[in-house]
C-alpha positions, 0 to 999 in steps of 0.5 A: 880179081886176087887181092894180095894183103901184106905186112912189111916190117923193118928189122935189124937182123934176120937170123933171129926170125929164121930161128924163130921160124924154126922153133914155130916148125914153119916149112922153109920155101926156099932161097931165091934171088930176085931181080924186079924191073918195073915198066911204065908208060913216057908219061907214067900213067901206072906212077899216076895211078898208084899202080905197077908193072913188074918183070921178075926174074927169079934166080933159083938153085938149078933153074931160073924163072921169069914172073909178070905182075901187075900190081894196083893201087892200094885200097883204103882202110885195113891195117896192112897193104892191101892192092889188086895184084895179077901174076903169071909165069912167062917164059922168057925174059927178053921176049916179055920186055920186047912186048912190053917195049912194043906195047909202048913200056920203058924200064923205069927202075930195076932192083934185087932182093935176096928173099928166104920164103916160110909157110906158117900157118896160112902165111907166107913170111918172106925174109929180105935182104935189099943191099941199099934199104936193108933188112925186111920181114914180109907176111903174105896171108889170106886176110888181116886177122891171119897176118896179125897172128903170124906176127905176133907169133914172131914177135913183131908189132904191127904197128911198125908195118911200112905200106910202101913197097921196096920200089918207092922206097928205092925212088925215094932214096934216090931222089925224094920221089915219094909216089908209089 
C-alpha cells in the first residue's frame, strides 16, 4: 500500500519560505484552496483506529476537484509522520457523500486550508494557511533522509516537526479532543 511520509513544521510567516524557495529554484505547483470533510462511522470506529476518512474539494484557478482519501493509522519509529494513505480523484462531490452517507459515514468535521505546493528535489513542500491554527510548512518525500535534506535546505530544524494532523488539531482547539 502507498505509504506517505511528512514533516509538519509551525512557523510565523510564509513569505520568508516562498522566497527561499525561490532562491532554491524549486518549481511552484501552484495555489489551491482546500476544503477537507472527514467521515466517520456513529460509533467512530475510523477515530478509534487512529485512522481517517477525507472528502477534498480542491478549489483551483478555473476548475475545481473533488479527492478521496483514506488515511491509516500512524506507524511507529521514524522521525517524521509516516501512515498508509489511498487517494483517488472522483467525480462529484455530492455523489461521493451520498455514498458515504449510504455506507453508513456522517460528516464528522469539515476545514479549509489555503495551500502553496513546490517540488524540490524529490519533495513536495506545502505552504499553509489554516484561519484558526495558523501557518505550516509541510515536506512530502519518498523517505526520511529526503525530508531532512529538504528542511534543512529551508532552513528548518526538524526537531519542531508536529505528527499531528491539522484535524486533530482542529479537534483540539475545540474541545481538548486529542485522538487523532
Amino acid at each position: 500500500m502507498p505509504t506517505e511520509i511528512e514533516a509538519k513544521i509551525k512557523v510565523e510567516r510564509l513569505e520568508p519560505y516562498v522566497r527561499r524557495l525561490e532562491r532554491l529554484q524549486a518549481r511552484s505547483l501552484g495555489k489551491v484552496v482546500q476544503r477537507d470533510h472527514f467521515f466517520d462511522r456513529p460509533e467512530g470506529i475510523l477515530k478509534q483506529a487512529d485512522s481517517a476518512l477525507r472528502l477534498r474539494q480542491e478549489s483551483h484557478p478555473g476548475r475545481t476537484e473533488t479527492i478521496m482519501a483514506f488515511k491509516g493509522p500512524c506507524q511507529a519509529g521514524g522521525n517524521y509522520k509516516r501512515r498508509t494513505e489511498i487517494q483517488f480523484t472522483v467525480g462529484d462531490l455530492r455523489l461521493a457523500r451520498k455514498l458515504l452517507e449510504v455506507l453508513g459515514y456522517i460528516q464528522v468535521f469539515v476545514f479549509e486550508k489555503r495551500r502553496h505546493s513546490w517540488q524540490l528535489d524529490d519533495c513536495t513542500v506545502c505552504l499553509d494557511e489554516l484561519d484558526e491554527l495558523g501557518t505550516f510548512i509541510e515536506i512530502e518525500g519518498p523517505d526520511e533522509a529526503a525530508i531532512g535534506r529538504t528542511a534543512a535546505k529551508l532552513e528548518l530544524d526538524p526537531a519542531d516537526h508536529i505528527p499531528a494532523s491539522y484535524l486533530r488539531m482542529n479537534l483540539e482547539r475545540l474541545n481538548g479532543d486529542t485522538s487523532r
